[in-house]
C-alpha angles and dihedrals in degrees: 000000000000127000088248100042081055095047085050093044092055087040090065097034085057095048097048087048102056091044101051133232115351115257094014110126115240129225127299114275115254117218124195123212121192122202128221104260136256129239113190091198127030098276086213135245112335127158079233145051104250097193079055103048103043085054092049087045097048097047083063103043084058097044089052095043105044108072114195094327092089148009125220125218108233113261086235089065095038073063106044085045101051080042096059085038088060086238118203118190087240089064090084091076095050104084084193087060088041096053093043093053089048089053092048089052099043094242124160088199135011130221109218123182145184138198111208083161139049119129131157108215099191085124085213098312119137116232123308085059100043115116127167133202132193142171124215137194118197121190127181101213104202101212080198090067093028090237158058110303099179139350135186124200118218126181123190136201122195128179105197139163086224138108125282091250090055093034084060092040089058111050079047085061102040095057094047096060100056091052090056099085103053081037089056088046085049101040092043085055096046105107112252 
């Protein structure tokens, strides 16, 4: 045997392996849906939507993040499908909507998030002064158990010479990304 028919030969015996038996069916997808998020109180006079923006960052922070364990559903469908719903941003406490939106999408878990938190604290300077600071609280509602199974809180501080709209982007995003790792260890647990 050749040194590259040997090196096929383990290829395939990895891949089989790892897969498990040949012709056995794996396990059921999970898909992941992620709401547009929720501000108790109005979060002030951005260029964007935070509770928009935050949703569509963190869909792709978890699509880039989470390998072969998960799917998510696109952040245009999340939306299709809240705007045929008739959903309010009050729906994310109501574990009934939120089942019912999970259900429409085809999720096996929701990402719901709030932002009790987003101020921009330039005091009227213009950049480089700007900072921003906000507070997030992110919770997986599992529609199998009717309910929210785990949360993480993350909070964010950025000092920029940028705009106010990008400032705001960015300790958004900030914060986001250092809630993806313990988001990825939940969503890969929730049952398909």
């Amino acid at each position: 045997m050749t040194w590259q028919n040997a090196v096929a030969f383990l290829s395939v015996a990895i891949a089989v392996s790892a897969s498990g038996h040949a012709g056995e069916a794996g396990p059921a997808a999970r898909t992941v849906g992620v709401v547009e998020f929720y501000a108790p109180t109005p979060l002030g006079a951005y260029g964007i939507v935070p509770e928009r923006f935050a949703a569509s960052s963190l869909s792709m922070l978890l699509m880039q993040a989470a390998a072969d364990r998960f799917t998510v559903v696109p952040r245009d469908s999340m939306e299709r499908t809240e705007t045929s719903l008739g959903w309010q941003s009050g729906d994310v406490l109501n574990y009934d909507r939120l089942g019912a939106l999970a259900k429409a999408v085809g999720a096996s878990a929701l990402v719901v998030g709030r932002i009790p938190l987003l101020v921009n604290l330039d005091g009227g300077r213009v950049p480089p002064g700007a900072s921003a600071n906000t507070n997030l609280l992110l919770q997986v509602f599992d529609p199998a158990r009717g309910r929210v199974v785990a949360e993480t809180r993350q909070s964010a501080f950025v000092v920029a010479g940028i705009p106010r709209d990008l400032l705001a982007e960015r300790v958004l995003h900030e914060a986001l990304l250092h809630a993806v790792p313990s988001l990825i260890d939940t969503l890969s647990a929730v049952a398909p």
